[in-house]
VOZA-254996 format. One record per residue: z, x, y of N, C-alpha, C, CB in turn; residue in one letter. Coordinates in steps of 0.1 Angstrom, whole numbers, padded with zeros to 4 digits, always signed. Each point is the difference from the previous one (the first is absolute). Glycine has a CB too. Layout:
REM residues N
ZXYZXYZXYZXYA
...
This chain:
REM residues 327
-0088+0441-0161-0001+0007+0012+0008-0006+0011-0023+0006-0007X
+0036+0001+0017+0004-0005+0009-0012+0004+0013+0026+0001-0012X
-0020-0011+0025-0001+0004+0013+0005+0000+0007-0011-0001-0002X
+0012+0009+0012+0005+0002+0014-0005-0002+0013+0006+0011-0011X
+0001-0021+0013-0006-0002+0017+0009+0007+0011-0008-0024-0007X
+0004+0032+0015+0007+0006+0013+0004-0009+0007-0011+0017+0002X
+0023-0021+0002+0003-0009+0014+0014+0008+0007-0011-0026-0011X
+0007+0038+0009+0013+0004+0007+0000+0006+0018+0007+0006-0028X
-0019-0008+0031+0003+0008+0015+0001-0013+0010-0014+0025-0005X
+0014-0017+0017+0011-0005+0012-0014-0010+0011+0024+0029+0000X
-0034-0020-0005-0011-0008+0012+0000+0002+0017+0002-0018-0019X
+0003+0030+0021+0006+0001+0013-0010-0002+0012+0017+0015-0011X
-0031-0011+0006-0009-0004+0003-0007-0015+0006+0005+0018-0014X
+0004-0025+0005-0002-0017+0003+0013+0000+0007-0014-0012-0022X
+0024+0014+0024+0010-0009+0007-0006-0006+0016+0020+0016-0013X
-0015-0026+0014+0012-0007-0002-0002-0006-0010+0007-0002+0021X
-0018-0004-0033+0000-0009-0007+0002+0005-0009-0009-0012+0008X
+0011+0019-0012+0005+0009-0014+0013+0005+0002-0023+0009-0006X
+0031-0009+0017+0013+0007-0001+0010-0010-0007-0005+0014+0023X
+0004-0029-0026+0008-0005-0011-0008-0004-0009+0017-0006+0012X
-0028+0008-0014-0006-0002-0009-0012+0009-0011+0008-0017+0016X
-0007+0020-0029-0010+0008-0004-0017-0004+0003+0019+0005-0018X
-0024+0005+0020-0018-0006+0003-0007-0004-0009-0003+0013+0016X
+0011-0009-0028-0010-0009-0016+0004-0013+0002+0001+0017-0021X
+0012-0018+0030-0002-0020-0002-0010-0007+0013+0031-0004-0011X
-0035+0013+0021-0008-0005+0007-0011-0012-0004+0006+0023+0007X
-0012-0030-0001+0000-0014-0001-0018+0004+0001+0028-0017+0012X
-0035+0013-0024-0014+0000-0001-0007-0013-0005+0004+0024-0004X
-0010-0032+0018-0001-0011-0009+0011-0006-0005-0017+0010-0006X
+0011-0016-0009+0012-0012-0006+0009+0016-0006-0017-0032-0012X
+0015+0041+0012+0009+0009-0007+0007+0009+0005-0012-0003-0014X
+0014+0016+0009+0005+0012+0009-0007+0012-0009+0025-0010+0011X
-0021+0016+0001-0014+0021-0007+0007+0000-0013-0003+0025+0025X
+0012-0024-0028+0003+0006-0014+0001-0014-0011+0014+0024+0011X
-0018-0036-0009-0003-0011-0010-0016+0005-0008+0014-0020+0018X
-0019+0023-0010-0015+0009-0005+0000+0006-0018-0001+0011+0030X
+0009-0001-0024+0004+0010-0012+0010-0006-0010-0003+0019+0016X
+0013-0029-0011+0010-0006-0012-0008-0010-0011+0021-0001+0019X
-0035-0006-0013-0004-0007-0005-0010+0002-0010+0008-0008+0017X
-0014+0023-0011-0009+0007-0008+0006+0007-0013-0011+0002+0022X
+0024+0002-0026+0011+0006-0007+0002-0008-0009+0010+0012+0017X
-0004-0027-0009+0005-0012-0009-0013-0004-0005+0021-0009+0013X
-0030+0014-0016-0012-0008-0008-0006+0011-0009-0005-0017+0020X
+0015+0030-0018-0006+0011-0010+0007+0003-0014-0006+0011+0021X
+0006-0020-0031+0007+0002-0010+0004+0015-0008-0010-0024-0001X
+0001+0033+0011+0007+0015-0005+0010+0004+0005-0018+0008-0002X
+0023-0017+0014+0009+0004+0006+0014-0004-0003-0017+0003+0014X
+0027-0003-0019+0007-0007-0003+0013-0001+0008-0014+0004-0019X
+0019+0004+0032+0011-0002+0009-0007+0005+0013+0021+0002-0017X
-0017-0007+0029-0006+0009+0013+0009+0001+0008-0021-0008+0000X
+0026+0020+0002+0013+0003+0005-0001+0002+0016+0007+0011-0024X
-0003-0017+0032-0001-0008+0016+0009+0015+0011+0005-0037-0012X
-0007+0050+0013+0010+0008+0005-0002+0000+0013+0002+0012-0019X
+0014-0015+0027+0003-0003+0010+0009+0005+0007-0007-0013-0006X
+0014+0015+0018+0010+0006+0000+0011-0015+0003-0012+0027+0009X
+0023-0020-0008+0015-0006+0005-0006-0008+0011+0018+0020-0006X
-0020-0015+0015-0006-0014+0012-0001-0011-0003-0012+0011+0009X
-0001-0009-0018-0007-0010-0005+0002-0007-0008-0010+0009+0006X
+0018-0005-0012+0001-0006-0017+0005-0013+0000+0007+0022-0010X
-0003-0030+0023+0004-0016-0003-0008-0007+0005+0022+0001+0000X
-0032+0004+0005-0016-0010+0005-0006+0002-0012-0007+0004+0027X
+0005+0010-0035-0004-0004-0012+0003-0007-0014-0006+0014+0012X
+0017-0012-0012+0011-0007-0008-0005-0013+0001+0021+0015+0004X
-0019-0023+0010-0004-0015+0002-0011-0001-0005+0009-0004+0019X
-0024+0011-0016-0014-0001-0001-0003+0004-0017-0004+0006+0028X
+0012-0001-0035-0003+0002-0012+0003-0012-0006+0003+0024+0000X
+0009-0029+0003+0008-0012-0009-0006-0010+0002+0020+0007-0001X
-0029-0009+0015-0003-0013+0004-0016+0000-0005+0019-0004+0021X
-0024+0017-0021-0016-0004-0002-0007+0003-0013-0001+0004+0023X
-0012-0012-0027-0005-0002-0008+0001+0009-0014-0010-0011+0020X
+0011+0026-0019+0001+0011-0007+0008+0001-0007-0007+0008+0012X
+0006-0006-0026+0008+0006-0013+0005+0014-0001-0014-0016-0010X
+0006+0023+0015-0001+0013-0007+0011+0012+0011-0030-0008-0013X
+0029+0004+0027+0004+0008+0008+0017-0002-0001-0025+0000+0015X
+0029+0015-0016+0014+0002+0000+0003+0008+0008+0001-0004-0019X
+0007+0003+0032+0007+0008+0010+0010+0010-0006-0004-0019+0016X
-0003+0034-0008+0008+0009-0010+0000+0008+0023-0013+0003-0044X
+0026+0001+0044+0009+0001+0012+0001+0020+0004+0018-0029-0011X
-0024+0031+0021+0007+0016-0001+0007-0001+0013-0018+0016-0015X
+0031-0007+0016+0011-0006+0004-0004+0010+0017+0019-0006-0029X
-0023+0001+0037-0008+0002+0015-0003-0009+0007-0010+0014-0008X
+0015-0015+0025-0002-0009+0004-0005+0001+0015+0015-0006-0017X
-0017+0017+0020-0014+0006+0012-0007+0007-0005+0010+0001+0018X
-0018+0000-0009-0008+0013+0002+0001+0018-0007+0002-0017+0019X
+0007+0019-0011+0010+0014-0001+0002+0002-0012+0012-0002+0019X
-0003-0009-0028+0003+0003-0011-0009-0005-0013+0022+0002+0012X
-0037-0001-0008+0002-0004-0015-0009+0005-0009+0009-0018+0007X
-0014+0017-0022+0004+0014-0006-0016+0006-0001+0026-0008-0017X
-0037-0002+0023-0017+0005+0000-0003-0009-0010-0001+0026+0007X
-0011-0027-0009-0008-0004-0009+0004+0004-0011-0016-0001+0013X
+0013+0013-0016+0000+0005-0014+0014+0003-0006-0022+0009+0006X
+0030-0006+0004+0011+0002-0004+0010-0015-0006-0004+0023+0017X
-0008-0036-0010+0008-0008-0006-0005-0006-0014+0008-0005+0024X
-0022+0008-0028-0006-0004-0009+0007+0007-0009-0020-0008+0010X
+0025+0024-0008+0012+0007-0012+0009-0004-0001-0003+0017+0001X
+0011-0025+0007+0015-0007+0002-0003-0011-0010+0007+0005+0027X
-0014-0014-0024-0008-0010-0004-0003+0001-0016-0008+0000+0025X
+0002+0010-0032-0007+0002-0010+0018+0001-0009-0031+0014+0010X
+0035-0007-0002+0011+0006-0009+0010-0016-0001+0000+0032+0010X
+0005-0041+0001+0012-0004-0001-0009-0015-0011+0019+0013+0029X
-0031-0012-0028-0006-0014-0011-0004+0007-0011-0012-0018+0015X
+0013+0033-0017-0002+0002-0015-0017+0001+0000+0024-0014-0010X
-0031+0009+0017-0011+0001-0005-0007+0013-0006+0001-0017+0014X
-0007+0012-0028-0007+0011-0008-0010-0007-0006+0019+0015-0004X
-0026-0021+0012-0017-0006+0002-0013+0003+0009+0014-0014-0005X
-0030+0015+0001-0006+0003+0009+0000-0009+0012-0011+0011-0016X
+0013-0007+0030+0005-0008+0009-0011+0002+0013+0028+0003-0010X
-0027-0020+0014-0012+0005+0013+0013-0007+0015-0036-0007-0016X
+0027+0016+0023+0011+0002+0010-0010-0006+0018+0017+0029-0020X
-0011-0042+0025-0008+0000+0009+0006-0002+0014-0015-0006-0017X
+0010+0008+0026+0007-0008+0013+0003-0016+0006-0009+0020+0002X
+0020-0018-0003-0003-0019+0005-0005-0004+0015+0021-0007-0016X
-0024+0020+0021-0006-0004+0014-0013+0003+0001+0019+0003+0011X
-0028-0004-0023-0016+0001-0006-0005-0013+0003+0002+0016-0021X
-0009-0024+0028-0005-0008-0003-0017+0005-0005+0020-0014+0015X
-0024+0009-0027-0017+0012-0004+0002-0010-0008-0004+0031+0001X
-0012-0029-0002-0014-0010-0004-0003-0004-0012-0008+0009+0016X
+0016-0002-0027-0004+0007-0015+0006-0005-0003-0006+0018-0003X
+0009-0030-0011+0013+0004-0009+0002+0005-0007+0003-0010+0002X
+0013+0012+0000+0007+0011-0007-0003+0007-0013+0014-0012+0012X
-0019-0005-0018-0006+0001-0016-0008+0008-0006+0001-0017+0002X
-0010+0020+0010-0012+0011+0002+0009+0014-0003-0017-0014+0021X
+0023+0017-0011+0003+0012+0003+0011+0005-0011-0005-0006+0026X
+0014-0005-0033+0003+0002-0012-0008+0007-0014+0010-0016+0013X
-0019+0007-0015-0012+0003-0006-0008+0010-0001+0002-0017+0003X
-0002+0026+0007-0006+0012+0008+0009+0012-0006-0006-0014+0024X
+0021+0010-0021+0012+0008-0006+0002+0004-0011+0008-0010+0012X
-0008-0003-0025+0003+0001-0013-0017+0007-0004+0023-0023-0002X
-0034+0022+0006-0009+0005-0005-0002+0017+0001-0007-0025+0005X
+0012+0029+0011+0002+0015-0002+0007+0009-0008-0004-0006+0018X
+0019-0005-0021+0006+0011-0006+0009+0004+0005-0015+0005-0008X
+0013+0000+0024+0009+0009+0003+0006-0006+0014-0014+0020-0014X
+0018-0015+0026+0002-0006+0014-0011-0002+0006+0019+0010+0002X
-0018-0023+0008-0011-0002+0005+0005-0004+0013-0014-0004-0020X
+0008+0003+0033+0002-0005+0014-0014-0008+0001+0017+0020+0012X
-0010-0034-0001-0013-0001+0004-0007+0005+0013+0006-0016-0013X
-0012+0016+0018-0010+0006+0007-0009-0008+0011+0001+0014-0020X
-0005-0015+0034-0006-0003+0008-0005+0006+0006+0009-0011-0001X
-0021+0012+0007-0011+0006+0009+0007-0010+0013-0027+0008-0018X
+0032+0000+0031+0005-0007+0011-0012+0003+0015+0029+0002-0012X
-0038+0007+0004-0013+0002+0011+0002+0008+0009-0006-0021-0002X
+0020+0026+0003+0001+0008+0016+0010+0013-0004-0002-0025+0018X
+0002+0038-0015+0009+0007-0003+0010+0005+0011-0016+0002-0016X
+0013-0012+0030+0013-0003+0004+0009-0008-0007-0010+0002+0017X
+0003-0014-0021+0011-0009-0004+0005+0003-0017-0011-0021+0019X
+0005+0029-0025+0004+0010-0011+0013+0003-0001-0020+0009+0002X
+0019+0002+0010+0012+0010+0002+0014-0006+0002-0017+0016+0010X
+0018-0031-0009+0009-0004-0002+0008-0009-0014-0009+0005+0024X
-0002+0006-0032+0005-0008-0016-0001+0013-0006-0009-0027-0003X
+0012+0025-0016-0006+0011-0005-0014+0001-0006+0022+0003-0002X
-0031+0010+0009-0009+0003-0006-0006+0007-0013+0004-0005+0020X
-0014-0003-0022-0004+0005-0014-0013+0000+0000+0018-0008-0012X
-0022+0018-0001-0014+0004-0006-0002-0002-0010-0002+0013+0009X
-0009-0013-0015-0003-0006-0014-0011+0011-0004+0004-0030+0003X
-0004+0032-0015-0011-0001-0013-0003-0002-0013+0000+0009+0011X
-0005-0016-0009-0005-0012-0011+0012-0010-0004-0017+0018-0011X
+0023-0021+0020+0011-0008+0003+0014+0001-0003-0017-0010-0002X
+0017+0027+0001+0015+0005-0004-0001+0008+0018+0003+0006-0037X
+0014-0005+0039+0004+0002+0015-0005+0018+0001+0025-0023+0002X
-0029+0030+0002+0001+0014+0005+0009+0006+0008-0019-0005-0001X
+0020-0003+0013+0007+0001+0008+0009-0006+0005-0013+0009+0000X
+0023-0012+0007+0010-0009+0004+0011+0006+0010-0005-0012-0023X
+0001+0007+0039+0008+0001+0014+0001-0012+0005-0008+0020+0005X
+0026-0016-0004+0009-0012+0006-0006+0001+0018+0027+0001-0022X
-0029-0006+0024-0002-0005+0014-0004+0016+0010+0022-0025-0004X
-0032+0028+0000-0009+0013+0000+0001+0000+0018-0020-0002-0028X
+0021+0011+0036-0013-0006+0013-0013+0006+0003+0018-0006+0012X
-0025+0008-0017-0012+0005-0006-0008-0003-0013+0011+0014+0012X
-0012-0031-0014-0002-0002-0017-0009+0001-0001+0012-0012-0007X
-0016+0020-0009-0014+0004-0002-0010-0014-0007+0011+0027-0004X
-0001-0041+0011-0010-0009-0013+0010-0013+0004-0009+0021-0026X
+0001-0033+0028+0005-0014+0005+0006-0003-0013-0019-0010+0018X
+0019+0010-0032+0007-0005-0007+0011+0000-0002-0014+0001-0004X
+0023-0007+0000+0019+0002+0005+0001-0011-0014+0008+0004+0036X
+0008-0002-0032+0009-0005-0016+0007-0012+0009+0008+0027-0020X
-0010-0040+0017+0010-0014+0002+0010-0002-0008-0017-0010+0007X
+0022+0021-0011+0013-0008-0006+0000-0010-0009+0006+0004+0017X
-0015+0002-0026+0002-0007-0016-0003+0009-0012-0006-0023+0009X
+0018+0028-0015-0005+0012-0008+0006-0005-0013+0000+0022+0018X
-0005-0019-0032+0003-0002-0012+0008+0012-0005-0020-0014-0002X
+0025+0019-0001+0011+0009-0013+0001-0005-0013+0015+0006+0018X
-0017+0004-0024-0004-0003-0016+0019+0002-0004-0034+0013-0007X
+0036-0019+0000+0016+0001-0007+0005+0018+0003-0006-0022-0027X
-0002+0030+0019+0005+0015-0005+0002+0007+0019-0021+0005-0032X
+0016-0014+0041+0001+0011+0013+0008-0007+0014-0027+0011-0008X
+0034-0021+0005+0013-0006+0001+0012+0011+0010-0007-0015-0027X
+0005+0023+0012+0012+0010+0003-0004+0015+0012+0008-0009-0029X
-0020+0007+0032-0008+0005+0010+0009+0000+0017-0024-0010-0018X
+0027-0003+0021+0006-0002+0008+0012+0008+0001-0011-0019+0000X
+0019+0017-0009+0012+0009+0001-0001+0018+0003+0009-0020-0017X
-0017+0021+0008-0007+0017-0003-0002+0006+0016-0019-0006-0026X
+0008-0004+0036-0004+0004+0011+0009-0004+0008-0019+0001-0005X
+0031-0010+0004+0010-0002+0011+0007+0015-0003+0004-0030+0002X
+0005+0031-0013+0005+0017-0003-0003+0009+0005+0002-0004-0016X
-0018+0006+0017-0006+0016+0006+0002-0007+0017-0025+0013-0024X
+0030-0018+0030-0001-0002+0011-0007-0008+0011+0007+0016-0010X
-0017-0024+0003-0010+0000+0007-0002-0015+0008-0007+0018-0017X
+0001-0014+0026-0004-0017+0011+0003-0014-0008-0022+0011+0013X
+0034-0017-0015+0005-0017-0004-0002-0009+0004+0013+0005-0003X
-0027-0004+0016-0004-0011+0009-0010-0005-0004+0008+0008+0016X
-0017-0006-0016-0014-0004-0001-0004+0002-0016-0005+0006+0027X
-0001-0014-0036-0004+0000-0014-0013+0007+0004+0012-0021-0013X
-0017+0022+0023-0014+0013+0001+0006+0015-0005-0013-0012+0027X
+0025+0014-0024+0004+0011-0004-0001+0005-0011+0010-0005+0012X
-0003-0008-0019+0001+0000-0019-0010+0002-0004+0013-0013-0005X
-0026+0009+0008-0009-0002-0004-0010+0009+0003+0008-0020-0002X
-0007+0028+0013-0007+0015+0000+0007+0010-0005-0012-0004+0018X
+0024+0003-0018+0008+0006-0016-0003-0002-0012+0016-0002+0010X
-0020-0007-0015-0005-0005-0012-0013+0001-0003+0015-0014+0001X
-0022+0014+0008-0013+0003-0003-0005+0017-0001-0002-0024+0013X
+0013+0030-0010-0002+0014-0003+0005+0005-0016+0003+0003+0028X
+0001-0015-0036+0005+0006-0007-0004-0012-0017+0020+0016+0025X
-0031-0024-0019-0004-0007-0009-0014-0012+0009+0029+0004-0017X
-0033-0007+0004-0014-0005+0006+0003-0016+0009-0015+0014-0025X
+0010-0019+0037+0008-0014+0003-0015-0002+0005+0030+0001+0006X
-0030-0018-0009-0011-0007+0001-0003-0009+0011+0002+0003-0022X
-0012-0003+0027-0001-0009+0014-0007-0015-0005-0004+0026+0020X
+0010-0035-0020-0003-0015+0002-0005-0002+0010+0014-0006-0009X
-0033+0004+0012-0003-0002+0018-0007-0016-0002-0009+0030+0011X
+0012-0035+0005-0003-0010+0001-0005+0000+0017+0016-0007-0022X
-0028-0007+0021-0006+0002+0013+0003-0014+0008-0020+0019-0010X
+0029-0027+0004+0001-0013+0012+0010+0004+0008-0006-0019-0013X
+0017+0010+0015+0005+0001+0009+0016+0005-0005-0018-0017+0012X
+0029+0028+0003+0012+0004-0003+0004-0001+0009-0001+0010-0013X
+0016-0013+0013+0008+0002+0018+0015+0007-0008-0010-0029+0022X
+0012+0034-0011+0012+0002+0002+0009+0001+0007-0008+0005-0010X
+0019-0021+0009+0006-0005+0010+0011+0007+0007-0007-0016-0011X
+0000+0024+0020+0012+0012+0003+0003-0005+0016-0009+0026-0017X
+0001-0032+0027-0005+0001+0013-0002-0018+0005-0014+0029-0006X
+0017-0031+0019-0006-0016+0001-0012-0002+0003+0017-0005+0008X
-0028+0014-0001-0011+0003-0011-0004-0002-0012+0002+0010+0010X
+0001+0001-0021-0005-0001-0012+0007-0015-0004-0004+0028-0006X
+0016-0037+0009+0002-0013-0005-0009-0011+0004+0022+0007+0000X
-0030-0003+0013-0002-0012+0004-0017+0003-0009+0019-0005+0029X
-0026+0016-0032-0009+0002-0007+0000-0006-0012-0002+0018+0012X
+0015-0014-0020-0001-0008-0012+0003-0013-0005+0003+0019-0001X
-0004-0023+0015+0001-0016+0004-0011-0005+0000+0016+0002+0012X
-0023+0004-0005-0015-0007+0002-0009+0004-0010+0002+0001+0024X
+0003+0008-0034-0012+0005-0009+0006-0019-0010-0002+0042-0002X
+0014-0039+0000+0006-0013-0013-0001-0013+0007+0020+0015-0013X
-0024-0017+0026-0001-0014+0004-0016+0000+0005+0028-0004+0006X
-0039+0020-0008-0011+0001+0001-0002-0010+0015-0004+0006-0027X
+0010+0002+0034-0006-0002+0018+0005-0018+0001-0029+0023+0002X
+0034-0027-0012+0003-0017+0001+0015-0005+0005-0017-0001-0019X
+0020-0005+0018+0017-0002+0005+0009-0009-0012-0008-0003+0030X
+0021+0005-0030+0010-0008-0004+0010-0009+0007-0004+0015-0013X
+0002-0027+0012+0009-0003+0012+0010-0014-0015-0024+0005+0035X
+0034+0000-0035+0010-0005-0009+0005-0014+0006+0006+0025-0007X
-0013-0034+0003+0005-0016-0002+0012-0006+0008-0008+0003-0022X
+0021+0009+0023+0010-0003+0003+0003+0005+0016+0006-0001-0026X
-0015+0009+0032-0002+0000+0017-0003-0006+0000-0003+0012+0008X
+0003-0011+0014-0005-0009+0002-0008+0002+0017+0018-0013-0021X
-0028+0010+0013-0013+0005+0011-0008-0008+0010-0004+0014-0017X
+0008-0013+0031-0008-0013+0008-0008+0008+0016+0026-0025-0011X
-0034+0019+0012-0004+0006+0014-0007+0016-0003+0024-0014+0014X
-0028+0017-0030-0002+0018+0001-0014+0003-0002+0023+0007-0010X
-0026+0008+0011-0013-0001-0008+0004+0011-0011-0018-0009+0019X
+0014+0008-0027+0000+0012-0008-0011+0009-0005+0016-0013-0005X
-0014+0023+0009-0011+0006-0007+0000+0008-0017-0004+0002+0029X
-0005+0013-0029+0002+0005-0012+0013+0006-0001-0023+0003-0002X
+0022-0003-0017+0009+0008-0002+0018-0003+0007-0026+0016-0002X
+0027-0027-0003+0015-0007+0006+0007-0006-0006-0008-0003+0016X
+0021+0005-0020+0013-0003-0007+0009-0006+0006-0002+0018-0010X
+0006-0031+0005+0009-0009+0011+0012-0008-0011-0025-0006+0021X
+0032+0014-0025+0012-0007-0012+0009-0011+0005+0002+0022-0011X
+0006-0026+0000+0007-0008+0001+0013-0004+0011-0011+0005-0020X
+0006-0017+0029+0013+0000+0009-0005+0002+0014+0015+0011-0019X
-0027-0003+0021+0000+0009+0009-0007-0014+0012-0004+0029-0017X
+0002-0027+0030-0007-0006+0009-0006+0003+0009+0011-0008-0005X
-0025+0005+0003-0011+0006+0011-0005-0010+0007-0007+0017-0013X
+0011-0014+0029-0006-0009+0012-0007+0003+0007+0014-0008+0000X
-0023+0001+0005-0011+0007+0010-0006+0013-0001+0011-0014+0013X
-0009+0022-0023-0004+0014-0004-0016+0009-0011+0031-0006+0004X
-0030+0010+0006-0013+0007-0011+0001+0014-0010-0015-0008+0020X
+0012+0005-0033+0008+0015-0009-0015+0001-0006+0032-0003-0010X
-0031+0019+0009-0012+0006-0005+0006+0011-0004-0017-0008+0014X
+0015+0011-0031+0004+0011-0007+0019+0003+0001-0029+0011+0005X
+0036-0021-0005+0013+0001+0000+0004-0008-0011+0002+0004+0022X
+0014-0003-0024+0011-0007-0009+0009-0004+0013+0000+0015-0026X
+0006-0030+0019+0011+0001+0008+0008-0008-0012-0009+0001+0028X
+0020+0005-0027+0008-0003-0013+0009-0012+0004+0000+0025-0009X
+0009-0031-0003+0007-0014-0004+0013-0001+0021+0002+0005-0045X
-0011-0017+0044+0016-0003+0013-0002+0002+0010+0017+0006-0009X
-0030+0003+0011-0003+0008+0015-0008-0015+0002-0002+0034+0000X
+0004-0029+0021-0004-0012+0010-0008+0007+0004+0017-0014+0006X
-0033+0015-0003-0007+0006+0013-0005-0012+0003-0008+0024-0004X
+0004-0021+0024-0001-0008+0004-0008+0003+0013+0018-0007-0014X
-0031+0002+0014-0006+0003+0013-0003+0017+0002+0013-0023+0010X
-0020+0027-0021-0005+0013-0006-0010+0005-0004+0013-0003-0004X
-0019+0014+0009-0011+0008-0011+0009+0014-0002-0027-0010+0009X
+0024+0006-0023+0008+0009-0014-0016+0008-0007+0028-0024-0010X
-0028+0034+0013-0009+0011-0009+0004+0011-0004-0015-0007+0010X
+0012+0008-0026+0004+0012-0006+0009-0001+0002-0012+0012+0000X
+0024-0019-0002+0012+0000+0000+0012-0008-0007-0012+0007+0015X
+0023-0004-0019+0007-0005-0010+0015-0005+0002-0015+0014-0012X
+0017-0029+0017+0013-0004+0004+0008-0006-0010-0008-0001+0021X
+0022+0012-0020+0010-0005-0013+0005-0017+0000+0011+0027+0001X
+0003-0022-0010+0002-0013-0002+0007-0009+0014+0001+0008-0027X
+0002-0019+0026+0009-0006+0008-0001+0007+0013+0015-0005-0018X
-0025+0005+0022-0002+0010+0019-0006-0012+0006-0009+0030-0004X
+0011-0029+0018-0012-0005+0010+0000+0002+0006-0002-0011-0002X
-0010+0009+0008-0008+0006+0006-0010-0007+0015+0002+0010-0027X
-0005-0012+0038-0004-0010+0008-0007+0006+0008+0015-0015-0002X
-0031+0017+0007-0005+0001+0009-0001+0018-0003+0007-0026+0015X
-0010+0030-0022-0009+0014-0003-0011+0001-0006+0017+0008+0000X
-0024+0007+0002-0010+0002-0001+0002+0010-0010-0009-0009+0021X
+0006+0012-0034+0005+0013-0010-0011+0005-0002+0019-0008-0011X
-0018+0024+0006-0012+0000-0005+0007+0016-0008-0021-0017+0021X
+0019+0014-0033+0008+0011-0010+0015+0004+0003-0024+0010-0002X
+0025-0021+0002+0021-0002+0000+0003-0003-0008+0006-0007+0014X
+0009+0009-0019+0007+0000-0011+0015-0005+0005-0016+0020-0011X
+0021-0037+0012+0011-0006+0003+0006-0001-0009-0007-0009+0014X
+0018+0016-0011+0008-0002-0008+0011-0014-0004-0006+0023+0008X
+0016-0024-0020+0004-0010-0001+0009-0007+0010-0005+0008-0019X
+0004-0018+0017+0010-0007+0019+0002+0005+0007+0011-0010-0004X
-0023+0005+0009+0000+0011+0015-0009-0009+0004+0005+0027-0004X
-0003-0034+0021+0000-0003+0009-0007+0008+0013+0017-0012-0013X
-0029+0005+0016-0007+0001+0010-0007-0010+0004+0001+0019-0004X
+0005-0021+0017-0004-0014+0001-0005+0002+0018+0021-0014-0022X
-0038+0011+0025-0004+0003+0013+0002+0015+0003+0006-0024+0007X
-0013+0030-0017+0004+0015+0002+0009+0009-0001-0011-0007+0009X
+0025-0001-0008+0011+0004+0003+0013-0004-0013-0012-0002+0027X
+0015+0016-0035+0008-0001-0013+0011-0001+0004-0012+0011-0013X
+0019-0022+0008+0011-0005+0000+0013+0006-0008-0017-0018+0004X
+0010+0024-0019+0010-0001-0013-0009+0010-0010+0012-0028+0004X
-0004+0031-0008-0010+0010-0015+0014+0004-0010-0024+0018+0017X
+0024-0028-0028+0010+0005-0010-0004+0004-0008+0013-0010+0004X
């Protein structure tokens, strides 16, 4: 069995800290969001390659992070896109993708900007037992916050129904972006790119598919994020450091207080400052601060503010209120 991890979009959402950087390498803890899933994969002996898909942007932060870290199995496979504008959707790259590695295996297919609660092993297991395609599945409690995924229905744990980002959903459950394909429906992707149809979103494929064969829902009730928002990052921060803090050996912290839910990496320097529910990443200086809900990049500083759900970008200078520099 191969897999696929998604790492090809832009995160426009997160910039400034995502604009040179993909948000699966985002910094969680000792790890990053998509170490989760590589680790869970590398320990699934059904799996036997996990193919890393990225675009052109990206491909030499992952290139580095593949060759340097712990993992065997993940192989960077490239589709040739380097914004926004151009590039080729979800599904259209998992057909790009299927075709230029040859794959002709049952294949599970996930996001690398999932951080969720389950391992993968499970949801594998779930897969090879149906038989057929399967997604996993989450109750998100609200059908506002629904309508901004795809929705789905069940009976007796096969899908009924399936709407990509409905605004009217008849039902909190939605699809996270981890679906199984059995070998024989591979070639599915191509079939539904040909008739024309939406290349963005795999909700698509998959209420296409479900009209035309039986697909199974994998549900689970702990915990899911999806790192789309500095919000939902700073949530799936506090769920994996459980409301506690990381403060990495190699800062360096004098005069502060810290409170919950607080990320303080390598390099960085906190003076006289109070952080509650933030990151502040490698090199950055704050200084004489309350930082809430909020996330300052790398190499910035910072002196004598008050934040509260900000997003500083990398070197960039403010100093007594007053920004100096932002490169």
């Amino acid at each position: 069995m191969k897999a696929i991890v998604l790492a090809g979009g832009y995160a426009t959402r997160l910039w400034p800290i995502t604009k040179h950087r993909p948000k699966m390498l985002l910094p969680v803890g000792e790890t990053t969001v998509i170490d989760r899933i590589f680790a869970d994969l590398e320990a699934d002996d059904r799996i036997s390659e996990v193919y890393v898909s990225t675009n052109r942007r990206f491909a030499g932060e992952f290139e580095r992070y593949v060759a340097e870290g712990e993992f065997e199995k993940p192989t960077l496979t490239v589709e040739e896109t380097t914004s926004e504008t151009h590039k080729l959707g979800v599904v259209g790259a998992i057909a790009q993708l299927v075709d230029r590695e040859g794959i002709e295996e049952d294949t599970v297919v996930i996001a690398g900007d999932n951080l969720i609660s389950f391992d993968v092993d499970e949801f594998v297991e779930f897969f090879q037992a149906t038989g057929g395609p399967a997604i996993a599945v989450y109750d998100v409690g609200s059908r506002e916050r629904a309508s901004s995924y795809g929705v789905v229905e069940l009976e007796e744990g096969v899908i009924t129904d399936f709407q990509e980002k409905p605004d009217d959903p008849d039902s909190t459950l939605i699809s996270i972006a981890c679906y199984g394909f059995p070998a024989e429906t591979l070639t599915h992707f191509r079939t539904y790119l040909e008739e024309g149809n939406n290349p963005d979103e795999p909700g698509w494929f998959v209420q296409w598919l479900q009209e035309r064969t039986d697909v199974h829902a994998f549900t689970f009730e702990e915990a899911w994020f999806d790192i789309g928002t500095p919000g939902s990052y700073l949530d799936a921060l506090s769920w994996h450091l459980d409301g506690g803090t990381y403060l990495d050996e190699r800062a360096t912290i004098e005069g502060a207080t810290i409170g919950e839910n607080v990320q303080v990496m390598a390099g960085a320097e906190v003076d006289r400052t109070h952080l509650e529910d933030a990151i502040v990443f490698p090199n950055a200086v704050v200084r004489d601060c309350e930082i809430r809900s909020s996330i300052v990049d790398r190499e910035t500083e910072i002196d004598g503010l008050d934040l509260q759900g900000a997003l500083i970008g990398a070197h960039t200078r403010i100093l007594n209120g007053r920004q100096l520099d932002d490169c």
